[in-house]
TORTOR-298762 format. One record per atom (N, C-alpha, C): atom name; x, y, z; residue in one letter. Coordinates in Angstrom, 2 decimals, padded with zeros to 5 digits. Each point is the difference from the previous one (the first is absolute). Layout:
<sites>
SITE, a, px, py, pz, r
SITE, CA, X, Y, Z, A $
...
</sites>
This chain:
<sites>
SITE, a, px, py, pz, r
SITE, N, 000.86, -001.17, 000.00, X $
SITE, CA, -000.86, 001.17, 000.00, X $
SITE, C, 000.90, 001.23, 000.00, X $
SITE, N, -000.13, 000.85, -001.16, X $
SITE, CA, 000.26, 001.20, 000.22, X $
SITE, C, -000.41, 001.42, -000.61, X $
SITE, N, -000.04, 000.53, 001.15, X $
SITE, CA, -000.50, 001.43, -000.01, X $
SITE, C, 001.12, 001.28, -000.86, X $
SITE, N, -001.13, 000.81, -000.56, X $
SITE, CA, 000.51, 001.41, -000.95, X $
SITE, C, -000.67, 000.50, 000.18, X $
SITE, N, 000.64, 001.49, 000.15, X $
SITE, CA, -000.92, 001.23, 000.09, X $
SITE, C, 000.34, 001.05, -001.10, X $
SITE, N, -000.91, 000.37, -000.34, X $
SITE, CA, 000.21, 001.39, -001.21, X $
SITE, C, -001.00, 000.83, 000.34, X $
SITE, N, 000.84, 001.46, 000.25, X $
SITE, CA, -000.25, 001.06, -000.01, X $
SITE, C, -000.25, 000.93, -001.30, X $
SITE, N, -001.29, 000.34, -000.61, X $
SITE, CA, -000.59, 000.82, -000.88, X $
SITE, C, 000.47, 001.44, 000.51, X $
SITE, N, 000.83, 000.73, -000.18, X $
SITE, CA, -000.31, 001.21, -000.03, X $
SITE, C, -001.03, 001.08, -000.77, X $
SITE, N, 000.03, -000.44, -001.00, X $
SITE, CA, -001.24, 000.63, -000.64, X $
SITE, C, -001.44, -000.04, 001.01, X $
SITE, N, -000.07, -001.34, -000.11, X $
SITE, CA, -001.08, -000.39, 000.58, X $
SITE, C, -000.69, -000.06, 002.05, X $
SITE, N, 001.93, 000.30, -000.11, X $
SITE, CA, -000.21, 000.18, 001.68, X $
SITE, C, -000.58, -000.90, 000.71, X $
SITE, N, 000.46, -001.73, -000.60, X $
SITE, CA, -000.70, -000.97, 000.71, X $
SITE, C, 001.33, -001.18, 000.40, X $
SITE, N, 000.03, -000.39, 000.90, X $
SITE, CA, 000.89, -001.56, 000.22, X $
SITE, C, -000.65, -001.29, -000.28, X $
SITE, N, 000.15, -000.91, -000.85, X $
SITE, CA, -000.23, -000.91, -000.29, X $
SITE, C, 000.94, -000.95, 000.95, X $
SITE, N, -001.46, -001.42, 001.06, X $
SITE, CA, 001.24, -000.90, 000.15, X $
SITE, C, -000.22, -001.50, -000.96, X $
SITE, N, 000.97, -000.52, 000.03, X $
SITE, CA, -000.38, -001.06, -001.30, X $
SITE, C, 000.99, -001.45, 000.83, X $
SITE, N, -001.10, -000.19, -000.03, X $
SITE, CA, 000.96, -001.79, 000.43, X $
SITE, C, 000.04, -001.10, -001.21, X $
SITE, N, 001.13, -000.29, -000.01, X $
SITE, CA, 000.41, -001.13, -001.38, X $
SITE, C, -000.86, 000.71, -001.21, X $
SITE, N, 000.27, 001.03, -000.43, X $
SITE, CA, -000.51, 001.11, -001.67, X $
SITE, C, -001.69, -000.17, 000.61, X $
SITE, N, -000.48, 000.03, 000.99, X $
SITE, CA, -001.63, 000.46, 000.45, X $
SITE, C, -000.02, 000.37, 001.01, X $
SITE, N, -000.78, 001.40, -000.93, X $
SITE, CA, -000.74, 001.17, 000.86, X $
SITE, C, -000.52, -000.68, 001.17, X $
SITE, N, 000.45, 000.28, 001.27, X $
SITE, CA, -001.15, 000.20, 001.61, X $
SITE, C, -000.16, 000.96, -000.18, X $
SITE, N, 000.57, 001.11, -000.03, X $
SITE, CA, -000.79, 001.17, 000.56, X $
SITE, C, 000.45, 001.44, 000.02, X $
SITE, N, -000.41, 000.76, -000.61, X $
SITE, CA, 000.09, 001.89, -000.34, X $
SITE, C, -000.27, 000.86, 000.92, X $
SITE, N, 001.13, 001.05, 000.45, X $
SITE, CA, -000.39, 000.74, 000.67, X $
SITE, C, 000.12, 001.41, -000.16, X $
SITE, N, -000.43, 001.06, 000.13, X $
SITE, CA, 000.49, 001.43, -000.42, X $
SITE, C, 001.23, 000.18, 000.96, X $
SITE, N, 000.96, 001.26, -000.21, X $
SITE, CA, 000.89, 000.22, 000.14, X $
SITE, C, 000.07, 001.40, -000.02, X $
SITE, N, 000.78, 000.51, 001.10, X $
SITE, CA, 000.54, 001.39, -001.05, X $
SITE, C, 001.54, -000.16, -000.01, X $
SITE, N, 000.50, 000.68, -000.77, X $
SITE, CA, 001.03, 000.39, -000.91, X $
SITE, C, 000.90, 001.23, 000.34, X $
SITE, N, 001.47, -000.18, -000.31, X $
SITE, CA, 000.63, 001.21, -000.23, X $
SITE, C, -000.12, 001.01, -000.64, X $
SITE, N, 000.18, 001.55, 000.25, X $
SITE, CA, -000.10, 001.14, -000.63, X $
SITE, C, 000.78, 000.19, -001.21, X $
SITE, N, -000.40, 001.09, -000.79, X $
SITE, CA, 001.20, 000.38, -001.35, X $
SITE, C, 001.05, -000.28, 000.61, X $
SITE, N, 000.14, 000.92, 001.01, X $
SITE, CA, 001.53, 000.39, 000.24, X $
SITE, C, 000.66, -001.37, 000.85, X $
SITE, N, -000.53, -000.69, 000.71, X $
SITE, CA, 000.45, -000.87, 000.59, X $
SITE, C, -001.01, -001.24, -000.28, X $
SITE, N, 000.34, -000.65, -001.33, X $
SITE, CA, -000.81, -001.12, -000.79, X $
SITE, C, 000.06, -001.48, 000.89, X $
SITE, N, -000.45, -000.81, -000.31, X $
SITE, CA, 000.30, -001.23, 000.18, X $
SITE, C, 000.73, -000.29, -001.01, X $
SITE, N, 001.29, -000.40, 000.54, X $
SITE, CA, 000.49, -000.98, -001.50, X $
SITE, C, -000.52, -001.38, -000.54, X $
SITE, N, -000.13, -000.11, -001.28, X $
SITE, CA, -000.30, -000.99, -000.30, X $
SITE, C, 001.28, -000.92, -000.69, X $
SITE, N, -000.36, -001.53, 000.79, X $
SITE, CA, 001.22, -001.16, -000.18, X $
SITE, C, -000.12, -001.29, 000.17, X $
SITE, N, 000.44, -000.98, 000.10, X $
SITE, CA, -000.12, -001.11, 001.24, X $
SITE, C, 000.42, 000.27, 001.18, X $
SITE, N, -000.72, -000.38, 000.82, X $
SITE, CA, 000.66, -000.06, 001.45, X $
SITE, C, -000.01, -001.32, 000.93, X $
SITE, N, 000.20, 000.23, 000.86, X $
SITE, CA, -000.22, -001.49, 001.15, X $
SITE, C, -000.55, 000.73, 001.25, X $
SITE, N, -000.97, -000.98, 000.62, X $
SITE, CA, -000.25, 000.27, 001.61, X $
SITE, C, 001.12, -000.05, 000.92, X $
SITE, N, 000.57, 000.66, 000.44, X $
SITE, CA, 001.70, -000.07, 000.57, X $
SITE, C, -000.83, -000.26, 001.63, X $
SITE, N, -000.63, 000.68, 000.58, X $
SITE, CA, -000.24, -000.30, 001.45, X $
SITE, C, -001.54, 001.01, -000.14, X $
SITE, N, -000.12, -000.54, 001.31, X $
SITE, CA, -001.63, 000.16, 000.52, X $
SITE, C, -000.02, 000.57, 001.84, X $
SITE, N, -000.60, 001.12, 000.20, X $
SITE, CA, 000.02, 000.26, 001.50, X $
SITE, C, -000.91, 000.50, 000.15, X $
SITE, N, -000.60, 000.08, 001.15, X $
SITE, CA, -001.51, 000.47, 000.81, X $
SITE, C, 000.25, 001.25, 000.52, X $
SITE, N, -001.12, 001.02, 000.00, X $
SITE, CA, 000.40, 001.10, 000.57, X $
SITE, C, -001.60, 000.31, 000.35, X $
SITE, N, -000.26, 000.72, 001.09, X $
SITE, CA, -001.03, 000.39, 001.00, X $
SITE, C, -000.77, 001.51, -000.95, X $
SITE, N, 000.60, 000.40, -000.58, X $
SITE, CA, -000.73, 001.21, -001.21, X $
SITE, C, 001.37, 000.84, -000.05, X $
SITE, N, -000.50, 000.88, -000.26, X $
SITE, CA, 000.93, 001.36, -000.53, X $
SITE, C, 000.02, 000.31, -001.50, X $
SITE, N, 001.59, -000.21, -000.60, X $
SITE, CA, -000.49, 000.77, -001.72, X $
SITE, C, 000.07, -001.23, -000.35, X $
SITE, N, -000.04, -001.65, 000.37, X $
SITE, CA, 000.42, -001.38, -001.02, X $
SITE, C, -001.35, -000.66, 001.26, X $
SITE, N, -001.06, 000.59, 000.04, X $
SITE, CA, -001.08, -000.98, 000.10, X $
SITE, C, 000.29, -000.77, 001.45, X $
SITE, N, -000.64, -001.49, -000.10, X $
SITE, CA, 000.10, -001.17, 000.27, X $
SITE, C, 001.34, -000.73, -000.12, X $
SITE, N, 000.30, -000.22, -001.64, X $
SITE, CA, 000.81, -000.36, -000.20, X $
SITE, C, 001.34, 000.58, -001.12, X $
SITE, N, 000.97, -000.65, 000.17, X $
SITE, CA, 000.69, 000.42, -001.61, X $
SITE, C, 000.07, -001.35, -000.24, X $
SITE, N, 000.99, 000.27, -001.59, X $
SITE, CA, 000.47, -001.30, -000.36, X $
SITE, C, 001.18, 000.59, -001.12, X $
SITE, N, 000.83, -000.02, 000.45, X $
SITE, CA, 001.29, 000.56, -000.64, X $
SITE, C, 000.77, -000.48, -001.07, X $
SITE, N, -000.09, 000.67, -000.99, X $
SITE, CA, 000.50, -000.52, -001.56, X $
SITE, C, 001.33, -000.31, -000.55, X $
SITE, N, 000.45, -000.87, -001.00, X $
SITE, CA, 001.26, 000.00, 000.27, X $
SITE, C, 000.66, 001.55, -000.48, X $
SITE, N, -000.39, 000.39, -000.32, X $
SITE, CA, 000.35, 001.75, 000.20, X $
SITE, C, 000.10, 000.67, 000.89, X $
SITE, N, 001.34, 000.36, 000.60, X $
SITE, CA, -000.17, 001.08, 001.21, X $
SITE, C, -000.79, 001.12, -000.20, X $
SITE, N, -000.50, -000.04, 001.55, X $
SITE, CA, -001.22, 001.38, -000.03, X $
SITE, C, -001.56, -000.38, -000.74, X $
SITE, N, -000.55, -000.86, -000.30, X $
SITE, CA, -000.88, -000.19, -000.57, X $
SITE, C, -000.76, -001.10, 000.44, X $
SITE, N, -001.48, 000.20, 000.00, X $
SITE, CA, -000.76, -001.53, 000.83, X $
SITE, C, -001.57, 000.33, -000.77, X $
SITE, N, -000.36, -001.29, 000.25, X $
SITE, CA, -001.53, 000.03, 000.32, X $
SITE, C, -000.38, -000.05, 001.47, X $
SITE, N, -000.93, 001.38, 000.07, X $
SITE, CA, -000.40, -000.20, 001.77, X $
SITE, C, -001.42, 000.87, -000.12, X $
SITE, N, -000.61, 000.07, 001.39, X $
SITE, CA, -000.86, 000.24, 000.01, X $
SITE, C, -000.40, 001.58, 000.39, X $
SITE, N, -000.86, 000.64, 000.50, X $
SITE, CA, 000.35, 001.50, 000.27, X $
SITE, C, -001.61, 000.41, 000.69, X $
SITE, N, 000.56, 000.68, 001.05, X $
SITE, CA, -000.73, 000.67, 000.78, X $
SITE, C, -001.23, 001.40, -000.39, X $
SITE, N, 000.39, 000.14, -001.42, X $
SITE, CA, -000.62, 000.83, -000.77, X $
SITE, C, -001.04, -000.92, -001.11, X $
SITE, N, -001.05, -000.50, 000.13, X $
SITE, CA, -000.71, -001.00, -000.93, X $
SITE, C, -000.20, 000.85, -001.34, X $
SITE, N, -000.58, 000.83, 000.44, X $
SITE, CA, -000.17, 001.23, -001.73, X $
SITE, C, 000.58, 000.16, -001.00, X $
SITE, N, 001.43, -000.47, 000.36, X $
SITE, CA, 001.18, 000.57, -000.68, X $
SITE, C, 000.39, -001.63, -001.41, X $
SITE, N, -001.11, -001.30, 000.56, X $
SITE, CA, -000.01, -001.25, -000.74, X $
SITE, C, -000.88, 000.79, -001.55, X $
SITE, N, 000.56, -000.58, -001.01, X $
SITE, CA, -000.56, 001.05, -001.41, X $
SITE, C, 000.64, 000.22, -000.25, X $
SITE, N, 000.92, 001.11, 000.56, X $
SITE, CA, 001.01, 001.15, -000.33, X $
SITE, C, 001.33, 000.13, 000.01, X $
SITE, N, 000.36, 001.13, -000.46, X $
SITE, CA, 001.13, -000.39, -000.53, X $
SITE, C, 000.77, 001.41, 001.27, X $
SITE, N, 000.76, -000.90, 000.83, X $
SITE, CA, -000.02, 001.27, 001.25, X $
SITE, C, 001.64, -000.50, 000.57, X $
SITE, N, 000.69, -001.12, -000.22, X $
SITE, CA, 001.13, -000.60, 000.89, X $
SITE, C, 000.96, 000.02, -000.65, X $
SITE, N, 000.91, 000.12, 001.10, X $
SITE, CA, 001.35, -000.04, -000.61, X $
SITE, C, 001.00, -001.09, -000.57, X $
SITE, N, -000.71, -000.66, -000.67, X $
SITE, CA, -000.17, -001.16, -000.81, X $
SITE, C, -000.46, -000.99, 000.08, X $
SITE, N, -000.29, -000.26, 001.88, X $
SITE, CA, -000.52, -001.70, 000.48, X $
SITE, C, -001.23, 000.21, -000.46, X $
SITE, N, -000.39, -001.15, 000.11, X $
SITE, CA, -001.45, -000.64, -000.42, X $
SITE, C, -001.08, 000.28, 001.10, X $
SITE, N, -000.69, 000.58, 000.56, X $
SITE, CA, -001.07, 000.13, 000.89, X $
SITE, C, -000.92, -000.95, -000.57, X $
SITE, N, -000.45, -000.79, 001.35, X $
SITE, CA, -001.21, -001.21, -000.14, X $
SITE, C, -000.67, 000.60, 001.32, X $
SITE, N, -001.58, 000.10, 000.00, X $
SITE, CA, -000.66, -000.53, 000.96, X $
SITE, C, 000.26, -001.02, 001.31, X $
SITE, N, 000.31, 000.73, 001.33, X $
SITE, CA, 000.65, -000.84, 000.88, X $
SITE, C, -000.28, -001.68, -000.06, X $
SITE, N, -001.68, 000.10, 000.24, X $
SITE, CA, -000.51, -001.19, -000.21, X $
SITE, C, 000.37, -000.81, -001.24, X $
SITE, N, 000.63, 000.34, -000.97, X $
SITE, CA, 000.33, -000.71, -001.47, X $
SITE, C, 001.46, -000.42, -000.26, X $
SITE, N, 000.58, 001.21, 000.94, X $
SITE, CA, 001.73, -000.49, 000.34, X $
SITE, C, 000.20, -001.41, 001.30, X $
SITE, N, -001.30, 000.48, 000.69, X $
SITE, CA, 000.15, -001.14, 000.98, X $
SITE, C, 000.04, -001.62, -000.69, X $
SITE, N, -001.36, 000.13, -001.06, X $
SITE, CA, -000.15, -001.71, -000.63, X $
SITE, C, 001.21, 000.46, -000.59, X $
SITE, N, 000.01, 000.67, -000.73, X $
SITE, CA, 000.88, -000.12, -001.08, X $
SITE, C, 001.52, -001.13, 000.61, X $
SITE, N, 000.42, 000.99, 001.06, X $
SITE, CA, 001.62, -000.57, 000.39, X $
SITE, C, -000.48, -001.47, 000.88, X $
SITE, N, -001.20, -000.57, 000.23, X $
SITE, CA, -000.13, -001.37, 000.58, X $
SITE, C, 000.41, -000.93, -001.07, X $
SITE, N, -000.64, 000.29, -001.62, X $
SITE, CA, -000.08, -000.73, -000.79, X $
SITE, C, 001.50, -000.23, -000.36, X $
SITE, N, 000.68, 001.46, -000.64, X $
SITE, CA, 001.39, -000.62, -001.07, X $
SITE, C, 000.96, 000.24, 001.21, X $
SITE, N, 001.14, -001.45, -000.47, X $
SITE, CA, 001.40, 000.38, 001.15, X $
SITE, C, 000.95, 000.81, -000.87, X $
SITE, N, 001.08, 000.19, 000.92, X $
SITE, CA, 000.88, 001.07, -000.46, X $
SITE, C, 000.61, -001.02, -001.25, X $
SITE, N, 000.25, 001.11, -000.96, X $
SITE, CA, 000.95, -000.69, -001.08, X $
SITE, C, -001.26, 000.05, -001.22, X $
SITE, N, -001.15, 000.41, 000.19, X $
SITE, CA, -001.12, 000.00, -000.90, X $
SITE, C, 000.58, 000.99, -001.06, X $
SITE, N, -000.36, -000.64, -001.11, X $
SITE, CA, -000.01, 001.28, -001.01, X $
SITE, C, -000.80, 000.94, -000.05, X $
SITE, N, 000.41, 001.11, -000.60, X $
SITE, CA, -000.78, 001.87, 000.12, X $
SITE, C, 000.66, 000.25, -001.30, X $
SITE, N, -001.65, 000.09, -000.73, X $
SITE, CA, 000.67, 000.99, -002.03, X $
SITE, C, -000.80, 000.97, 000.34, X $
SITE, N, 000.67, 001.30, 000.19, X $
SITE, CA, -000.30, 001.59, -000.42, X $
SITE, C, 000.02, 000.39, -000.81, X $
SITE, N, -001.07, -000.20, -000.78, X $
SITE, CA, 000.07, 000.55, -001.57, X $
SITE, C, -001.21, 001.29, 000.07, X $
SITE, N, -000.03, 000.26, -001.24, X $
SITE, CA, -000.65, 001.20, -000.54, X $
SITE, C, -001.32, -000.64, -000.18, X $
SITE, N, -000.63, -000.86, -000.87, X $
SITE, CA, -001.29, -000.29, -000.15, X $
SITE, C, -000.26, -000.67, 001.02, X $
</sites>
């Protein structure tokens, strides 16, 4: 069994996909002009819990320094295009989310 995730920027959604099938879509928001998300491959490098502040519930840290999927204390801001490149999820969606894939999961940041 294994899990992939792709990130739509256009679309501002995370796809998770176990063995090439869709489980499950979630909105997202996104990095600003000035401070984009890059788009690449990445890996789940590590995973840590946090009580709120600016990374939610949780993070989940990319193999890119400085960069994660996590969750955020600001819900409004899921849609939009507002971060300084990480991925904002819905606390509750970062929570399943990081039960399901272990570290080492793939992450494609692409444009569509």
């Amino acid at each position: 069994m294994e899990y992939k995730i792709i990130v739509s920027l256009f679309n501002r959604t995370l796809s998770l996909f176990k063995d090439d099938e869709l489980v499950k879509t979630y909105s997202v928001g996104i990095g600003k002009m000035l401070t984009s998300t890059p788009t690449a491959y990445y890996k789940i490098n590590n995973k840590t819990s946090h009580s709120g502040g600016p990374y939610g519930v949780m993070w989940m840290g990319l193999s890119r320094p400085h960069y994660g999927i996590h969750g955020t204390q600001a819900p409004w801001t899921i849609g939009q295009v507002v971060s300084d490149g990480c991925i904002y999820m819905h606390n509750q969606d970062v929570l399943e989310l990081s039960k399901i894939v272990p570290i080492g999961t793939t992450v494609i940041i692409r444009h569509v």
